[in-house]
Backbone as CSV, one residue per row, in Angstrom:
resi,resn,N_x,N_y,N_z,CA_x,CA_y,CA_z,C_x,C_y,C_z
1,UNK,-151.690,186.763,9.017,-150.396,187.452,8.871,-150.398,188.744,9.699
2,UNK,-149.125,188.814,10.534,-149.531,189.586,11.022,-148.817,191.547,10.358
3,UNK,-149.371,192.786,10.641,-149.523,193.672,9.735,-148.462,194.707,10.631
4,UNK,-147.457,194.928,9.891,-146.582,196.036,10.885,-146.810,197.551,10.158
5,UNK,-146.592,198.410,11.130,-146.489,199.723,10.585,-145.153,200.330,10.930
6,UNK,-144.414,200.384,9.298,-142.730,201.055,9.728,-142.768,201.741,10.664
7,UNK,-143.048,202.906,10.678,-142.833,203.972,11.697,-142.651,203.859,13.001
8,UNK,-143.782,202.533,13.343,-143.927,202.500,14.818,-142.705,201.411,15.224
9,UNK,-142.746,200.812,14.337,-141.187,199.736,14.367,-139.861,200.472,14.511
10,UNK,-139.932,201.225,13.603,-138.764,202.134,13.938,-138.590,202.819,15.447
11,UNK,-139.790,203.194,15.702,-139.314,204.389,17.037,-139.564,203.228,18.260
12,UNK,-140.396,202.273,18.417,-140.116,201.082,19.290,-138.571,200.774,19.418
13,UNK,-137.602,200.446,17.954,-136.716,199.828,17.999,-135.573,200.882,18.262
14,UNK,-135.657,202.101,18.038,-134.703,203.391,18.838,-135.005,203.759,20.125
15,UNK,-136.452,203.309,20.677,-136.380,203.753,22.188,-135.980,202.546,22.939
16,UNK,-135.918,201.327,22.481,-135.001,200.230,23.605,-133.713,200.299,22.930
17,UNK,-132.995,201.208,21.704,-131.873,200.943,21.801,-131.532,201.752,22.683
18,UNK,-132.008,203.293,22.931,-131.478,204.340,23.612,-131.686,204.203,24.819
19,UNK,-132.618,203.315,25.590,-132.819,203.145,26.966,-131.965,202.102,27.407
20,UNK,-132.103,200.904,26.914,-131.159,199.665,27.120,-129.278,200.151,26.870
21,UNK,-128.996,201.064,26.171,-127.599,201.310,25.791,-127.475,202.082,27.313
22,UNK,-127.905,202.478,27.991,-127.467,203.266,29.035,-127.758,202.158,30.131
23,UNK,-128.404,201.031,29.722,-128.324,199.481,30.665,-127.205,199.140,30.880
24,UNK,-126.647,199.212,29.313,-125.224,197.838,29.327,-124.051,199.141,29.478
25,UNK,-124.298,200.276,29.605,-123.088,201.331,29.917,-122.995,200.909,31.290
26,UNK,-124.022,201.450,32.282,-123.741,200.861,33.735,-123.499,199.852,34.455
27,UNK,-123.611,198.776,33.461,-123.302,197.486,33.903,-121.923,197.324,33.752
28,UNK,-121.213,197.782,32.564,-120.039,198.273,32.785,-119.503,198.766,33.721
29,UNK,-120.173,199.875,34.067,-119.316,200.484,35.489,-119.360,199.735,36.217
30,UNK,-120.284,199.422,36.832,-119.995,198.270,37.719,-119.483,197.095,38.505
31,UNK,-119.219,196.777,36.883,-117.933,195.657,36.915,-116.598,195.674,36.163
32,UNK,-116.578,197.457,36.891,-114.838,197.837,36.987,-114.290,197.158,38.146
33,UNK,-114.359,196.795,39.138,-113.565,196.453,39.948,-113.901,195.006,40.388
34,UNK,-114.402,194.401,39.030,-114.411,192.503,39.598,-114.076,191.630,38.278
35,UNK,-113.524,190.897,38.767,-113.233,189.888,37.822,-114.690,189.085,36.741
36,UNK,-116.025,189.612,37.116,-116.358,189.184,36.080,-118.065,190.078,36.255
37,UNK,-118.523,189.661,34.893,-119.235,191.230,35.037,-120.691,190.708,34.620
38,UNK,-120.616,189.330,34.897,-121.778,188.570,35.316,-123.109,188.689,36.216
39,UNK,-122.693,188.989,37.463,-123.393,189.505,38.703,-124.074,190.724,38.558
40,UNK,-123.548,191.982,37.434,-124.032,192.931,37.710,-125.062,192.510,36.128
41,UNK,-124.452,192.023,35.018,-125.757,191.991,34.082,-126.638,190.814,34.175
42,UNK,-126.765,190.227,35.153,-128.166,188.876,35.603,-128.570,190.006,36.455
43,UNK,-128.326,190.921,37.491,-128.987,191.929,37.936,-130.000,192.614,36.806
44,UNK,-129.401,193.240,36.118,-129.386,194.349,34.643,-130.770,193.205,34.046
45,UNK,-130.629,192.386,33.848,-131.355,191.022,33.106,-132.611,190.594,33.635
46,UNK,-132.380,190.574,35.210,-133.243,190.791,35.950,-134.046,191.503,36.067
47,UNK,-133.492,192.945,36.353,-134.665,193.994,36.204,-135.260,194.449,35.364
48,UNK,-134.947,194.123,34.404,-135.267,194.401,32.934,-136.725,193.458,32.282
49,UNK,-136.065,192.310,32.761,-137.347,190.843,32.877,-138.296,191.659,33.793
50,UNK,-138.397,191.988,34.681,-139.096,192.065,35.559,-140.444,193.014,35.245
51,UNK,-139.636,194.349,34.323,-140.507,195.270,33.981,-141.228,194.888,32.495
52,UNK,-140.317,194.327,31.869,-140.639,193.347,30.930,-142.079,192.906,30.724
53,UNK,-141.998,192.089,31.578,-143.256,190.832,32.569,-144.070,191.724,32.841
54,UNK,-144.371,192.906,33.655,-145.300,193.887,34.255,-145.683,194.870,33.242
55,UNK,-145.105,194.807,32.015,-145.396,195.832,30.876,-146.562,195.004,30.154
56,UNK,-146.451,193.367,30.097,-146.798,192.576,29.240,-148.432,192.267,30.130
57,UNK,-147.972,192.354,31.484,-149.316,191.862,31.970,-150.197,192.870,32.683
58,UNK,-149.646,194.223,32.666,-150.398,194.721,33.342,-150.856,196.070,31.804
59,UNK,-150.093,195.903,31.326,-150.033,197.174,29.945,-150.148,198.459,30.473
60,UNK,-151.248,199.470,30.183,-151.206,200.707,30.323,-150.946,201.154,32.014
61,UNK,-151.422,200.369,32.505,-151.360,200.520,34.043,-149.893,201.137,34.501
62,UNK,-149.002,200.848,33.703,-147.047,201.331,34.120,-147.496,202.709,33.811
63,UNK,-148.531,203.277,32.519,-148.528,204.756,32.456,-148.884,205.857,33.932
64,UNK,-149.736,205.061,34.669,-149.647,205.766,36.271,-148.777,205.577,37.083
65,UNK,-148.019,204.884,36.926,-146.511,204.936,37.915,-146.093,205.974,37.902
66,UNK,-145.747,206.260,39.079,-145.054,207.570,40.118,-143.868,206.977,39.273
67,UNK,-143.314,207.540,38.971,-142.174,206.950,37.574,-140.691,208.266,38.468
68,UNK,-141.455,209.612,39.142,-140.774,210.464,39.634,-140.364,209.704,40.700
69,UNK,-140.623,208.792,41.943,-140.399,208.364,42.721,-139.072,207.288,42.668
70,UNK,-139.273,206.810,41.486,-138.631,205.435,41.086,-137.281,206.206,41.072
71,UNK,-137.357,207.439,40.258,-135.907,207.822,39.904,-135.373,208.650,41.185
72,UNK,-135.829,209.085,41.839,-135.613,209.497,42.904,-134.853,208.464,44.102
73,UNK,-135.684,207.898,44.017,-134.769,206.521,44.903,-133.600,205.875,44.221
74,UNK,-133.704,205.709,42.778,-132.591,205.078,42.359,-131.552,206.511,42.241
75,UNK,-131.860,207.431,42.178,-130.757,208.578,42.627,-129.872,208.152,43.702
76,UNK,-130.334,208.105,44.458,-129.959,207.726,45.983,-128.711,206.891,46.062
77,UNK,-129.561,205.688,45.011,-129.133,204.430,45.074,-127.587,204.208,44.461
78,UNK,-127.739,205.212,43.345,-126.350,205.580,42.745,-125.584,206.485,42.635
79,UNK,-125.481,207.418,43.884,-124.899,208.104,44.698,-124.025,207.526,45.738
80,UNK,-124.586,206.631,46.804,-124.235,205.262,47.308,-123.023,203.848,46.602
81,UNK,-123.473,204.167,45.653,-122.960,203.297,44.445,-121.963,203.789,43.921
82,UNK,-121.784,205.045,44.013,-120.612,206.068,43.329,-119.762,206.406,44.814
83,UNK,-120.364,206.778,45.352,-119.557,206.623,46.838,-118.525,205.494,46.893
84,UNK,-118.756,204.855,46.885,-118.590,203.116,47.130,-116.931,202.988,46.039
85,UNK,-117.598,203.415,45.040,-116.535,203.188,43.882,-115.639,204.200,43.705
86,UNK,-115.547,205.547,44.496,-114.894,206.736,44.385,-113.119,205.912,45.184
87,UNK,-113.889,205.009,46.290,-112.900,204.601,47.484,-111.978,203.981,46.770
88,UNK,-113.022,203.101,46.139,-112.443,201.795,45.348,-111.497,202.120,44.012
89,UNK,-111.572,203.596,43.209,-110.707,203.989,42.560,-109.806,204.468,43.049
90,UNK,-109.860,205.448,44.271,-108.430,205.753,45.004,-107.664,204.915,45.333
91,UNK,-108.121,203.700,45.607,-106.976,202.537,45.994,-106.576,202.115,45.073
92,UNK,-107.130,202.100,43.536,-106.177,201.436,42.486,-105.211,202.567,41.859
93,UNK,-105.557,203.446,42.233,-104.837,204.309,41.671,-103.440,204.704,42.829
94,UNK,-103.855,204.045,44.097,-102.611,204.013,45.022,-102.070,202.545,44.828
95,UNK,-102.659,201.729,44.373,-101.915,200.374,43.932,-101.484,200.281,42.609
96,UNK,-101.471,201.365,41.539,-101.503,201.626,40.249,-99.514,201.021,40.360
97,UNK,-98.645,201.393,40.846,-97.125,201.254,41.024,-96.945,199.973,41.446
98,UNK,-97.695,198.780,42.406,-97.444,198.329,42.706,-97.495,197.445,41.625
99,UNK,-98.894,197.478,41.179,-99.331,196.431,39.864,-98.415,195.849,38.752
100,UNK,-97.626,197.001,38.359,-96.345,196.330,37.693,-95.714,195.550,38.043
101,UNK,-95.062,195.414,39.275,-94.542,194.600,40.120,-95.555,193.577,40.445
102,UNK,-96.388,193.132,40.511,-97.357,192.391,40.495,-97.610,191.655,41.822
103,UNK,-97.761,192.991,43.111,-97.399,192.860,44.428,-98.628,193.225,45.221
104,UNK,-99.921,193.726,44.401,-101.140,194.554,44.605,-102.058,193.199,44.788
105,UNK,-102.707,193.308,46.187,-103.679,192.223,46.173,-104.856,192.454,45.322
106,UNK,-105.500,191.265,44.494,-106.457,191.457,43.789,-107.613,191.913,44.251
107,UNK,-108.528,193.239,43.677,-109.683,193.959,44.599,-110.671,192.702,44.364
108,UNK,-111.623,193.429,45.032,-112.535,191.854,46.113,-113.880,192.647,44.973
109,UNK,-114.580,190.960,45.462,-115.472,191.211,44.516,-116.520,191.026,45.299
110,UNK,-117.649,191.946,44.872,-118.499,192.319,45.504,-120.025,192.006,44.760
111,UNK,-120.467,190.929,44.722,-121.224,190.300,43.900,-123.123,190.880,44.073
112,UNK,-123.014,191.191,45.436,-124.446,191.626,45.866,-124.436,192.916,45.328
113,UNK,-123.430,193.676,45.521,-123.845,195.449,45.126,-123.340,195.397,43.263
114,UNK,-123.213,194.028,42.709,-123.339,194.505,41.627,-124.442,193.967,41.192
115,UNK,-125.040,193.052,41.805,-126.577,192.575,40.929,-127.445,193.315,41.627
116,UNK,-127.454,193.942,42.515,-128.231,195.382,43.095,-128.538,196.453,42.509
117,UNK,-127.047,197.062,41.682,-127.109,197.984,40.770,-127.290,197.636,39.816
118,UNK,-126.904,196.550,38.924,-127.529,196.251,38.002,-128.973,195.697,37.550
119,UNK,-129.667,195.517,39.227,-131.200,195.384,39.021,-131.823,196.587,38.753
120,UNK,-130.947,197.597,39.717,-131.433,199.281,39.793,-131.763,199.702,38.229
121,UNK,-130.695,199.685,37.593,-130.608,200.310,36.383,-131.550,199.557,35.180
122,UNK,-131.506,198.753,35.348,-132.252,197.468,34.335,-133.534,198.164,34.588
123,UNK,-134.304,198.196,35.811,-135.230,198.378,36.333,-136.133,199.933,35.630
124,UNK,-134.632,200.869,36.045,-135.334,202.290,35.527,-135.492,202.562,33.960
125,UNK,-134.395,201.953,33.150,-134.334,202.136,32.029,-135.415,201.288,31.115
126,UNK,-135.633,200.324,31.687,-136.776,199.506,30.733,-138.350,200.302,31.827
127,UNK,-138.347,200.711,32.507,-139.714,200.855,32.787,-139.940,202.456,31.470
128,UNK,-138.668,203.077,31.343,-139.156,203.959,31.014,-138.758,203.929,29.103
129,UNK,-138.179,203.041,28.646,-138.593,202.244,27.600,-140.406,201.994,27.735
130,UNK,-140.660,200.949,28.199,-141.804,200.543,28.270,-143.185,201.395,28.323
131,UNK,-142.962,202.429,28.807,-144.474,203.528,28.786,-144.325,204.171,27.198
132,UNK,-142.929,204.422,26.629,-143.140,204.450,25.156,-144.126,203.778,24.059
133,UNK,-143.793,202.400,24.629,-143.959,201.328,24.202,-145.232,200.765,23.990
134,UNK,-145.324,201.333,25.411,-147.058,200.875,25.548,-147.687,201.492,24.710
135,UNK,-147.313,203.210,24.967,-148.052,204.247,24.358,-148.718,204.102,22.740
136,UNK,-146.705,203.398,21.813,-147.147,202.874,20.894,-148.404,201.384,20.839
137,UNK,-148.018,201.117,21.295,-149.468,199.605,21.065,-150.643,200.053,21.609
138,UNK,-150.980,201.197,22.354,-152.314,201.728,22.358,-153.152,202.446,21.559
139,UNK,-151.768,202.949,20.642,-152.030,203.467,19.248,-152.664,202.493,18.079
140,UNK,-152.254,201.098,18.752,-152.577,200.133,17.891,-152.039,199.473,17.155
141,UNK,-150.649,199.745,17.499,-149.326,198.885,16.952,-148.389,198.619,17.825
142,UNK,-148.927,197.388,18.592,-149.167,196.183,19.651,-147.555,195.602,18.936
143,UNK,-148.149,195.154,17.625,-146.977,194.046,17.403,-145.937,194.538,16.541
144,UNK,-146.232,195.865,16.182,-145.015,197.128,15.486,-144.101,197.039,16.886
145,UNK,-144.912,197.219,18.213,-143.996,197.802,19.056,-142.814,196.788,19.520
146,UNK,-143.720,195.595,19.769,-143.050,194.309,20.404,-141.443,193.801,19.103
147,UNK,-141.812,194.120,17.785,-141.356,193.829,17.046,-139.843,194.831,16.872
148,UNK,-140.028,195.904,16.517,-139.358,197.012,17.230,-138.119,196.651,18.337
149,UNK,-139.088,196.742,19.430,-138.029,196.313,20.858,-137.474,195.304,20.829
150,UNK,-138.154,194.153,20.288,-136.957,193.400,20.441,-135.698,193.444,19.254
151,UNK,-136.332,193.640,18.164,-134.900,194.129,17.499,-133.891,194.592,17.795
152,UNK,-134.254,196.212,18.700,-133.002,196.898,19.528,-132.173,195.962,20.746
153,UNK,-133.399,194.808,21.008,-132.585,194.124,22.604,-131.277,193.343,21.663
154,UNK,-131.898,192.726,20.816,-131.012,191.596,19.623,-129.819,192.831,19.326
155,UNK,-129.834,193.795,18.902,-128.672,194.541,18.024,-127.817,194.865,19.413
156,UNK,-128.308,195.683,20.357,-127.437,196.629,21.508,-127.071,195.434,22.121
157,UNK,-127.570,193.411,22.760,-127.121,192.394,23.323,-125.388,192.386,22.293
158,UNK,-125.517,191.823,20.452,-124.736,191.704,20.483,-123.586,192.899,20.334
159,UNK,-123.577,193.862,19.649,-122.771,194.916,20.000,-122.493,194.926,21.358
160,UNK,-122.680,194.350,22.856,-122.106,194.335,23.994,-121.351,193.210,23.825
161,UNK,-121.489,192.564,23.315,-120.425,190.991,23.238,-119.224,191.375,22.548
162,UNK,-119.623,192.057,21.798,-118.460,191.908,20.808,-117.468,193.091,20.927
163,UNK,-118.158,194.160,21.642,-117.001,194.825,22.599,-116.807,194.905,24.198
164,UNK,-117.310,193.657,24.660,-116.882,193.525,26.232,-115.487,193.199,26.139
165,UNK,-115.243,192.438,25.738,-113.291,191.916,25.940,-112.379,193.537,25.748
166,UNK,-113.078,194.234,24.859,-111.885,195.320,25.233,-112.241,196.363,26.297
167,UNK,-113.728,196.288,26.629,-113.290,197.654,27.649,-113.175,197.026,28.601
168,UNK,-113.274,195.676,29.199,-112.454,195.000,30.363,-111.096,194.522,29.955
169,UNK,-110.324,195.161,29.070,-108.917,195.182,28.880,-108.126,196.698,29.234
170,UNK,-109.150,197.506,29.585,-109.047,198.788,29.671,-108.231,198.942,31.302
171,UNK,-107.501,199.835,31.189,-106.688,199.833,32.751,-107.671,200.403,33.874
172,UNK,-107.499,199.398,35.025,-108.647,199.008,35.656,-108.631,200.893,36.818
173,UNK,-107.347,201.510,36.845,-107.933,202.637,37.307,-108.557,203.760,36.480
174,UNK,-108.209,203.831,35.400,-109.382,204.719,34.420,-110.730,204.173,34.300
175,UNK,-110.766,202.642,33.791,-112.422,202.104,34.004,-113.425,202.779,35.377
176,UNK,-112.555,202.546,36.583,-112.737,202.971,37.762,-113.672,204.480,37.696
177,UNK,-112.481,205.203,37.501,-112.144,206.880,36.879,-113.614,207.334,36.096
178,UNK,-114.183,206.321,35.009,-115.269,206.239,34.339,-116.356,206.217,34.750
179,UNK,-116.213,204.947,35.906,-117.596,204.078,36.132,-118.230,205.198,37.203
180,UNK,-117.035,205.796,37.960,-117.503,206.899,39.261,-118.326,207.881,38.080
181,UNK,-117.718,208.321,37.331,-117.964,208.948,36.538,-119.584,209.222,36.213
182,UNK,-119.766,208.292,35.758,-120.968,207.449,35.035,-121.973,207.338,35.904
183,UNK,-121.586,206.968,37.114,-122.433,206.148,38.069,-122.994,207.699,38.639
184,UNK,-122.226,208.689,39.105,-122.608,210.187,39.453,-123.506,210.770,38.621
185,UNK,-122.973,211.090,37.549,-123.620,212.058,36.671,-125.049,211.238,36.160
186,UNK,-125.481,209.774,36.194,-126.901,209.335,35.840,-127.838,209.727,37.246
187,UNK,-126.782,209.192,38.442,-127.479,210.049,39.581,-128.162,211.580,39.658
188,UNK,-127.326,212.276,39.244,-128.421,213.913,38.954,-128.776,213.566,37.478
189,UNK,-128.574,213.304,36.960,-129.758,213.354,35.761,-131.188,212.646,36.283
190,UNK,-130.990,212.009,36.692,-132.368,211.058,37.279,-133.041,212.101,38.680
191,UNK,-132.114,212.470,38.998,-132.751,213.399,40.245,-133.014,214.369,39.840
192,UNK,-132.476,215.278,38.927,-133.169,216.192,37.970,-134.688,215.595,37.079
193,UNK,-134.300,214.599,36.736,-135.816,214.593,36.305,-136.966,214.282,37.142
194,UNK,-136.864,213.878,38.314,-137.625,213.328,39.233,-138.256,214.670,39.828
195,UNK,-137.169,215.994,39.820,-137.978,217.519,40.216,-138.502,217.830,38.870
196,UNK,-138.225,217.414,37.779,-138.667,218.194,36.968,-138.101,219.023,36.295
197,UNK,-136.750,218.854,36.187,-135.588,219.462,35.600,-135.720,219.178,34.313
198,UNK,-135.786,220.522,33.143,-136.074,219.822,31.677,-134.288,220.261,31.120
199,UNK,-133.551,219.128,31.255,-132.200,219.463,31.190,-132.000,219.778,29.611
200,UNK,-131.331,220.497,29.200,-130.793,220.850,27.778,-130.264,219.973,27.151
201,UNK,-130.952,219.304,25.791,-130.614,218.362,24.963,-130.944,217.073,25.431
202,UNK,-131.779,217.077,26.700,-132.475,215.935,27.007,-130.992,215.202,27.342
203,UNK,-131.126,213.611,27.328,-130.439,212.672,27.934,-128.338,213.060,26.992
204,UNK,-128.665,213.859,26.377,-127.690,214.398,25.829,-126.316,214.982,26.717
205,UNK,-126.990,215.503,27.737,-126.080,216.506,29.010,-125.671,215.401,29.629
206,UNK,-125.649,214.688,29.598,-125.021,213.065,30.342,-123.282,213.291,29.898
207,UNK,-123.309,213.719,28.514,-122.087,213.757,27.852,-121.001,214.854,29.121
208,UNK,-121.554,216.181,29.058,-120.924,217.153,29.503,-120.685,216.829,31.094
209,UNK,-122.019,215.875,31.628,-121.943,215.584,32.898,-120.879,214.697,33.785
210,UNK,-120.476,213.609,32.332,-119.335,212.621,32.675,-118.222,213.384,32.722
211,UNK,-118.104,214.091,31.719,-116.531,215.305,32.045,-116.074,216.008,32.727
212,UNK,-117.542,216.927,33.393,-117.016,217.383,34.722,-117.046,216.332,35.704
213,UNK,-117.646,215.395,36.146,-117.855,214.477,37.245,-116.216,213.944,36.790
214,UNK,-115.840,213.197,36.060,-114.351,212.811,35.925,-113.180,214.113,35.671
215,UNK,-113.293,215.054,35.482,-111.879,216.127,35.846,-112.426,216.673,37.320
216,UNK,-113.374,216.294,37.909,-113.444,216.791,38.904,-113.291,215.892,40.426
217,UNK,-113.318,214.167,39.782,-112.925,212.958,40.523,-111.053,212.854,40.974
218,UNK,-110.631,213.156,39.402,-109.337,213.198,38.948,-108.900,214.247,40.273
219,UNK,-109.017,215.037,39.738,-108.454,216.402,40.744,-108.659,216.391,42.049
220,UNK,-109.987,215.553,42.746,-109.703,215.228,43.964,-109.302,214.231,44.731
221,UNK,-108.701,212.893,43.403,-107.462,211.883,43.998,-106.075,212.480,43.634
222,UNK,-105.765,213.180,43.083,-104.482,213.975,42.864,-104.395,214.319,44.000
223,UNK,-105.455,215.541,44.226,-105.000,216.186,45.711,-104.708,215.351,46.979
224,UNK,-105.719,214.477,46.579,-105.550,213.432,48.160,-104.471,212.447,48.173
225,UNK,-104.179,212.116,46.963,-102.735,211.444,46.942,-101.635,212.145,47.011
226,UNK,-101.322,213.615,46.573,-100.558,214.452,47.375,-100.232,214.569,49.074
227,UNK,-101.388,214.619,49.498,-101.582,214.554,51.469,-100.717,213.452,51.661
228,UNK,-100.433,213.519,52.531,-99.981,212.484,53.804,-100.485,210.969,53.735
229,UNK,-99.968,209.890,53.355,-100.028,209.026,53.178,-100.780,208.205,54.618
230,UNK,-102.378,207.329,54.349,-102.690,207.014,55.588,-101.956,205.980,56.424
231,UNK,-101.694,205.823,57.227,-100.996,204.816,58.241,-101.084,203.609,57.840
232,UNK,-100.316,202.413,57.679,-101.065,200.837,57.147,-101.507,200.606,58.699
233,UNK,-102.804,199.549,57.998,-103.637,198.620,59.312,-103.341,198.115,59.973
């Protein structure tokens, strides 16, 4: 039989809810601007397996990962990624009038840069789940930990099911509005931690970070939709 210790079950099963919940947030963003939001969580699924697999077979060994490097590049990566989607919200928000009229060509779907980013994110968030994880089963509660994590994958999987239909009912230029949002502000948090930034309230400032990154997105498609309208192609 095998012998669990609460404690370690517990904090196993709060550090993949709190790492994995910021999985299925970005996978969200992601697939604001496609008809299906598939591509970016088999990415998400992917990378997640991946570190998964390398936690299981290599164990303590993830505790020497340049773990600063990882986030550093995926900074990059979703900066790029927020770039990308800043464009892609200004145009719905210049096709926002047409849409009623139902005269707005449907935005294109972009299947590689969402299982890209959703490998990205899968990738960072479970590796850094996983050195928890380990940490616990080196303690010696191996199967507290395993037991734990997967609980949180089972609870945070279905709580995403059962509210995907409404935030992809959500109007696709605020989702937009969000995902830039989202997709920015994890970018300096991750690049802050990669220098060594011990940000206030820990993964907490994410909150304050989405608010300015979105009144400050807002305010610079206002302005630019004020300007001079660009020439058609």
């Amino acid at each position: 039989m095998i012998s669990l210790y609460a404690p370690a079950v517990l904090a196993a099963f709060l550090i993949t809810l709190l790492e994995l919940t910021e999985v299925v947030a970005l996978v969200f963003a992601l697939s604001a601007d496609a008809a299906s939001v598939r591509p970016t969580a088999l990415g998400a699924t992917s990378g997640t397996a991946a570190v998964g697999i390398s936690a299981f077979v290599v164990g303590s060994a993830l505790l020497a990962f340049p773990h600063e490097y990882l986030l550093t590049a995926s900074a990059i990566v979703l900066v790029g990624f927020g770039a990308f989607l800043f464009r892609s919200t200004l145009r719905s928000y210049r096709r926002a009038a047409q849409q009623k009229a139902g005269i707005a060509p449907p935005p294109p779907v972009h299947r590689t840069v969402q299982f890209g980013g959703g490998f990205t994110v899968g990738v960072i968030e479970t590796t850094e789940a996983a050195i928890v994880l380990i940490a616990i089963a080196a303690a010696g509660y191996g199967p507290s930990a395993v037991v734990g994590a997967v609980a949180g994958g089972i609870v945070l999987v279905a709580v995403a099911a059962a509210v995907h239909d409404r935030i992809r009912r959500i109007k696709v230029p605020w989702l937009k509005l969000g995902a830039t949002s989202l997709l920015l502000s994890f970018a300096v948090f991750w690049a802050g931690e990669a220098l060594g930034v011990a940000w206030p309230g820990g993964d907490l400032i994410l909150v304050p970070l989405v608010v300015v990154f979105a009144l400050a997105i807002r305010g610079a498609i206002a302005g630019i939709l004020r300007g001079p309208r660009p020439a058609p192609a």
